[in-house]
N, C-alpha and C positions, 0 to 999 in steps of 0.2 A: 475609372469612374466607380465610385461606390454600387456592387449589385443592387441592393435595395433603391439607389436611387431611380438608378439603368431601368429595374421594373416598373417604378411609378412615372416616368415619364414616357416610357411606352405605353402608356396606358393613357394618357393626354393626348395623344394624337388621334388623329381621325380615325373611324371605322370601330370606336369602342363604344360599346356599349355603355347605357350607365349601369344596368346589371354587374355588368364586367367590371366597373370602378370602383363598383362598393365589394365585390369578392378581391379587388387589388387593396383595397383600403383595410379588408378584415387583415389578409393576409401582413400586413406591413403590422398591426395592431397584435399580431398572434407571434409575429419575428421578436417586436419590441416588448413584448410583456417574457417571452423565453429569454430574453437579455437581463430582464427587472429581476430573474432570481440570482443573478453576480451581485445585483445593485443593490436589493433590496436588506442585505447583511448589514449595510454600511448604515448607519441611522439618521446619519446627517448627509446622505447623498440623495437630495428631491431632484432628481435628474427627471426627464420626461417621461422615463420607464419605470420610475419608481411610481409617478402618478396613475401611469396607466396599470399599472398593476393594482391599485389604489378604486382605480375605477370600475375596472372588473371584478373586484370583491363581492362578498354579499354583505361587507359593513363597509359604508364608505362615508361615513363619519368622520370627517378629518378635524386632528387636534386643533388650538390654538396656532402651535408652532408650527404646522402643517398646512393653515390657512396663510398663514404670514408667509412660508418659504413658498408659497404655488405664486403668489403675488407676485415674489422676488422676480419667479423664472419670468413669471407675465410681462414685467416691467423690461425684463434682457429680453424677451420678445419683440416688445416693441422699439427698443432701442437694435435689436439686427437688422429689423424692416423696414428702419428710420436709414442706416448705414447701409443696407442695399439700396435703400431708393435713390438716395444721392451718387449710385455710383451707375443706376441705371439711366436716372437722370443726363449724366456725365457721357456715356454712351453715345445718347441722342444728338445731345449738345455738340459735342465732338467729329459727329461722325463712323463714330465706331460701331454703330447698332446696323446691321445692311437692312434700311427701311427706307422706301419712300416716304415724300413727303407726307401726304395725308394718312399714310399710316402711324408715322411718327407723333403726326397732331393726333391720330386715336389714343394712342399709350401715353401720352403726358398728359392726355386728360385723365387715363386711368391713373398714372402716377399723382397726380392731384387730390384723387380721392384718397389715395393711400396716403398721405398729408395729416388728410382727416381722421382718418380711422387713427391714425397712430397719435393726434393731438386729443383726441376724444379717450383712447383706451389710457395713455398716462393720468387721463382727469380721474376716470372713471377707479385705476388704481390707486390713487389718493382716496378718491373717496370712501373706497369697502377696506382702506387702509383705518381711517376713521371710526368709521360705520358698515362694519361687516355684514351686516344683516339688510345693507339696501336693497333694496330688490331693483329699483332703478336702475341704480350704478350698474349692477351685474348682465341686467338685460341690457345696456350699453356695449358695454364691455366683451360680450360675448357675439353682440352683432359686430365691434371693430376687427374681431377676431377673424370673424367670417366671413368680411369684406377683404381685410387683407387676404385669407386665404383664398378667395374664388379669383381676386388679380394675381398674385403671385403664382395660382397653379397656370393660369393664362400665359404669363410671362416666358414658365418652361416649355410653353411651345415653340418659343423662338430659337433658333438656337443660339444668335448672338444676346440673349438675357438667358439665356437657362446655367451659361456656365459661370453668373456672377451671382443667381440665384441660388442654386444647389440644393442642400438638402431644407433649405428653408418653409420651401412650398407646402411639401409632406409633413412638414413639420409642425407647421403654425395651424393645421388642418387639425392634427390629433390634440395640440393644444387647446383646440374648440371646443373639437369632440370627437372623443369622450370626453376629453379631460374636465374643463373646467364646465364643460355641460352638466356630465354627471355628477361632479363633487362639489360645486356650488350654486347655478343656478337653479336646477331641479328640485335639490334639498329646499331652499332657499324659498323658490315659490310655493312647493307644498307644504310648508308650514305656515309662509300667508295664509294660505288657504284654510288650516286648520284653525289660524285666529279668526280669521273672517265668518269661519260657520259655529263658532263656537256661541252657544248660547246663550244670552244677556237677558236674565230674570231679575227683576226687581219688585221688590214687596210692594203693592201701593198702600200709601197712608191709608189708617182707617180714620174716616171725618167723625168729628166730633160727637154729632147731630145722630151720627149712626150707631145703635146698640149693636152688641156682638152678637152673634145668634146663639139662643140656647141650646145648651147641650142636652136638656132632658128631653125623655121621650114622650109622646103623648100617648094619652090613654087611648 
C-alpha cells in the first residue's frame, strides 16, 4: 500500500482528532507540493502538484491555459468518482461489501448522493467552460467537490470499499482545497465583491428652469 495513503487512512479511524486531520492533511499537502518541484519543469504537466504548488504561491493568478487544464483534471475527477461508484455500488449488489443489511441501505443512500454531486460538478464544468467567471457555477462545483470528498473519505473506512477506493479520497479533498478553493473560487468571489462595492456616480441633469450659480464673489 502506498505510505502516503497507509497515513491518511490511519487517520480516518476512530480516536483522531480533528486537530490531528488537519496536521495529517497539511503533512500530505507539504509531501505533494515537494513532489511539484519534478513536476513543475514540465509546462504542460497540470498534475495535481503542479496546482498545489500553484496554490501555495503568493501569485496564484492562473493563465487562460491553466484555467482550461484545472477544468480538465476536474472533469477526470469526476469521471474516477463516477467509475468508483459503480464499482462500490457493484460490491453491495453482489455481495462482496461485508455489511449488513441496513448498513448497506445507509451507503447506497450515500452512493446516491455521490450520483448527484458528480451529475451537478459535470454541469457546473460546462458552465465556467463557458463562462469562466460564474460565481454560481464555481460555488457549485466546489460544494460537488466536497460532498464527494466527505463520502469518499467515509468509504475508507470500510475496509471492503477502501481498497477500491484508494488514493481517490485524499485526493478529491486537495482538489477542493486548496486547489480549486484557492485558484478559483476565492479569486473569483473577491472580485464580485470589488464590482459590487465599486462606486456608481452619475451626473444629474441640470433642469432647465435652473440657473447655474455664479461664480463671482460678493462684495
Amino acid at each position: 500500500m502506498d505510505p502516503l495513503r497507509s497515513f491518511w487512512l490511519e487517520g480516518r479511524g476512530t480516536g483522531v482528532t480533528e486537530e490531528e486531520m488537519r496536521c495529517r492533511k497539511g503533512f500530505l499537502i507539504t509531501v505533494a507540493l515537494s513532489l511539484s518541484l519534478v513536476c513543475i519543469s514540465f509546462a504542460e504537466d497540470y498534475t495535481l502538484q503542479y496546482f498545489l504548488s500553484k496554490a501555495s504561491s503568493k501569485t496564484i493568478d492562473l493563465s487562460k491555459k491553466e484555467k482550461t487544464e484545472l477544468l480538465n483534471q476536474l472533469d477526470e475527477v469526476m469521471k474516477q468518482g463516477q467509475g468508483i461508484r459503480t464499482k462500490l455500488i457493484q460490491a453491495l449488489q453482489i455481495g462482496e461489501a461485508d455489511v449488513r443489511y441496513q448498513e448497506g441501505k445507509f451507503w447506497m443512500a450515500k452512493l446516491e448522493e455521490d450520483q448527484g454531486s458528480i451529475e451537478s460538478g459535470f454541469q457546473q464544468i460546462k458552465l465556467l467552460r463557458e463562462k469562466p467567471t460564474d460565481l454560481i457555477a464555481s460555488i457549485k462545483l466546489y460544494k460537488s467537490l466536497k460532498g464527494l470528498s466527505s463520502n469518499f473519505n467515509a468509504y475508507n473506512n470500510l475496509p471492503s470499499f477502501s481498497a477500491l477506493v484508494g488514493d481517490f479520497a485524499p485526493e478529491v479533498e486537495l482538489w477542493a482545497d486548496p486547489v480549486f478553493y484557492e485558484l478559483c473560487l476565492l479569486p473569483l468571489a473577491r472580485l464580485k465583491d470589488r464590482e459590487t462595492k465599486a462606486p456608481h456616480t452619475e451626473k444629474k441633469p441640470v433642469s432647465k428652469d435652473q440657473k447655474p450659480a455664479s461664480k463671482e464673489k460678493r462684495p
